[in-house]
C-alpha positions in Angstrom: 12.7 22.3 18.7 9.7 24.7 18.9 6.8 24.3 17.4 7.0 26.7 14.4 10.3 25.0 13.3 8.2 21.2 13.6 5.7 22.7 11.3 8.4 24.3 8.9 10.0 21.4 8.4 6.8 19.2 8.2 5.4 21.9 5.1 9.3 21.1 4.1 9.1 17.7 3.7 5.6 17.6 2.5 6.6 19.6 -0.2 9.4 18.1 -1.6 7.6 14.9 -1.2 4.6 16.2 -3.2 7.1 17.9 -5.7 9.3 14.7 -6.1 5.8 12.4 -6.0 4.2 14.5 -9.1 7.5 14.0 -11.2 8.1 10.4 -11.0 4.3 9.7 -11.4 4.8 11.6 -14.7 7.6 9.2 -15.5 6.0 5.9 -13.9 2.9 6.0 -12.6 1.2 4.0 -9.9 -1.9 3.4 -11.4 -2.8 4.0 -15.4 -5.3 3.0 -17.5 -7.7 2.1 -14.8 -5.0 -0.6 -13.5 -2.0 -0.8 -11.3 1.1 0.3 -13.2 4.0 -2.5 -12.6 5.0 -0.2 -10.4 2.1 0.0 -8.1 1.9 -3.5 -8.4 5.0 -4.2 -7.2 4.3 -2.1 -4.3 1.0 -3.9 -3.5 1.9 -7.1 -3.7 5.1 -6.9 -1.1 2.7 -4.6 1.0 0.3 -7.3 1.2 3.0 -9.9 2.1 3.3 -8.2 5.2 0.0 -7.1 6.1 -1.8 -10.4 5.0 1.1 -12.6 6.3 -0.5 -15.4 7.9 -3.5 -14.8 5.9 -2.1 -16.0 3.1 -2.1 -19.6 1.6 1.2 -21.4 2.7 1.6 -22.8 -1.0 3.6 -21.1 -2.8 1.6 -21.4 -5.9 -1.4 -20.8 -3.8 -0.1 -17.7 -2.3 0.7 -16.7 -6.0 -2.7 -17.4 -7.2 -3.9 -15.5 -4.2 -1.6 -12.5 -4.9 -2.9 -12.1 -8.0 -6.3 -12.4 -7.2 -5.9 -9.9 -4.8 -4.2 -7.3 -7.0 -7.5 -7.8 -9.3 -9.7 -7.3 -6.3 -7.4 -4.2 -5.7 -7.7 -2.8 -9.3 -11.3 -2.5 -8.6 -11.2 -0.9 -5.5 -8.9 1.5 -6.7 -11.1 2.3 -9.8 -14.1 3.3 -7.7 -12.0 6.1 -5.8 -12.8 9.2 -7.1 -10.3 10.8 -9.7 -8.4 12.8 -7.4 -7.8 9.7 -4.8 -7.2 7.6 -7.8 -3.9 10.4 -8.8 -2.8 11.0 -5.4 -2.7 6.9 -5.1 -1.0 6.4 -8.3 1.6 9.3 -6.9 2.2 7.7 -3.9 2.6 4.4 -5.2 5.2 5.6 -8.2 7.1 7.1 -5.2 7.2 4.0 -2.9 8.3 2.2 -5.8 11.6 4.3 -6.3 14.8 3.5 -4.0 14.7 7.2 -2.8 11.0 7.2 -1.9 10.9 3.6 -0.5 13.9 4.8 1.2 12.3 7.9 3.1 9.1 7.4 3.2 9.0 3.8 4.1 12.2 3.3 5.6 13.3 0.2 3.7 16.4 0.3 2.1 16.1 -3.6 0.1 14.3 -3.4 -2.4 10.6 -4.5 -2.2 11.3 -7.3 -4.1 14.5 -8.7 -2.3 13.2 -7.6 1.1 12.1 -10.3 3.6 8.5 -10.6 5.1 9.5 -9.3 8.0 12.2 -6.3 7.0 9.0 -5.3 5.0 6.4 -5.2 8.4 9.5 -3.6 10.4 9.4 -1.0 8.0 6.0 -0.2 7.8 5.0 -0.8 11.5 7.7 2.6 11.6 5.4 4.2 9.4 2.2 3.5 11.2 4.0 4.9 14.6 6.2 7.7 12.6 5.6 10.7 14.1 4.9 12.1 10.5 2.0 12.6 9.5 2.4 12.0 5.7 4.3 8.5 6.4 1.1 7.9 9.0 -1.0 8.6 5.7 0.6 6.6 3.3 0.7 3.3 6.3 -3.3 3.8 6.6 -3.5 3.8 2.8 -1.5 0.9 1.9 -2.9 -1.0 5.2 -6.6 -0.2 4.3 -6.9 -1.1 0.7 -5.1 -4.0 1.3 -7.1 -5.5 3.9 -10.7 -3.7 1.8 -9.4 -5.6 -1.8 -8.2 -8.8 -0.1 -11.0 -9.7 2.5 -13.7 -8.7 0.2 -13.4 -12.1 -1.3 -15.5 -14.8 0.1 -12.9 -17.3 0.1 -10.3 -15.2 2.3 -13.3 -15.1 5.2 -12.4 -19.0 6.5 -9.0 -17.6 7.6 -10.5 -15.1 10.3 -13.3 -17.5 11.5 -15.8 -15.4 9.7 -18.8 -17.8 8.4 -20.1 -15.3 6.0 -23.0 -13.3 6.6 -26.2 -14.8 8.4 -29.3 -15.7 5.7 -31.9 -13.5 6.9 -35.3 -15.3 6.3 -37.5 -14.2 3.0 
């Protein structure tokens, strides 16, 4: 393929993407109110599975509690994006939450919530290593505010080794 045909189809995609992400973030969208929509929460939490995944507490109920922790932690980051990062997020995140759009832009066919840990890191290890720039994109979003609203807890910190930051003397 030549290069004008790549970048045809790349405006292509990207369009229809940004066509189909507007319409079912009108229907359902990722983040409302100033909180994660079920939807963006249902992407966030299977995301973090498989970003966080041996990060997280083995316990089941500890892992839960930790989940939801971490969605609050990622309600807050989220809320001090600026407006337009905020509806671009919530877009993305109504998409991934559709079959079509988890489909194609993740390349998962379960869905998130019957997917296993590591059907969901297959998938968006593709995504990271797509040769597409939106799917890159969307990886570096997800991966980045997951690590941002997780770690920023002082109680995730023991997990990497990290101490905490050194008391600097008065």
């Amino acid at each position: 393929m030549h290069r004008r045909s790549w970048l045809k189809l790349g405006l292509g995609a990207a369009a229809v993407l940004a066509v189909g992400g507007g319409a079912v973030a009108w229907i359902e969208p990722g983040w409302r109110n100033g909180r994660l929509s079920p939807a963006g929460r249902l992407v966030f939490t299977h995301t973090a599975r498989a970003f966080l995944d041996g990060s997280l507490p083995a316990d089941e109920e500890q892992r839960t509690h930790a989940l939801a922790a971490f969605l609050d932690r990622t309600d807050a980051l989220i809320g001090a994006l600026p407006a337009h990062a905020q509806r671009e997020l919530s877009q993305l995140l109504a998409l991934l939450a559709t079959g079509a759009g988890r489909r194609s832009l993740v390349g998962l066919a379960p869905d998130w919530s019957t997917a296993t840990v590591p059907e969901i890191r297959n998938a968006l290890q593709s995504m990271r290593v797509s040769s597409l720039t939106l799917r890159q994109q969307a990886y570096q979003a997800l991966h980045d505010i997951t690590g941002g609203a997780y770690f920023s807890d002082p109680s995730t910190w023991s997990v990497l080794g990290y101490p905490g930051p050194i008391a600097v003397g008065a």
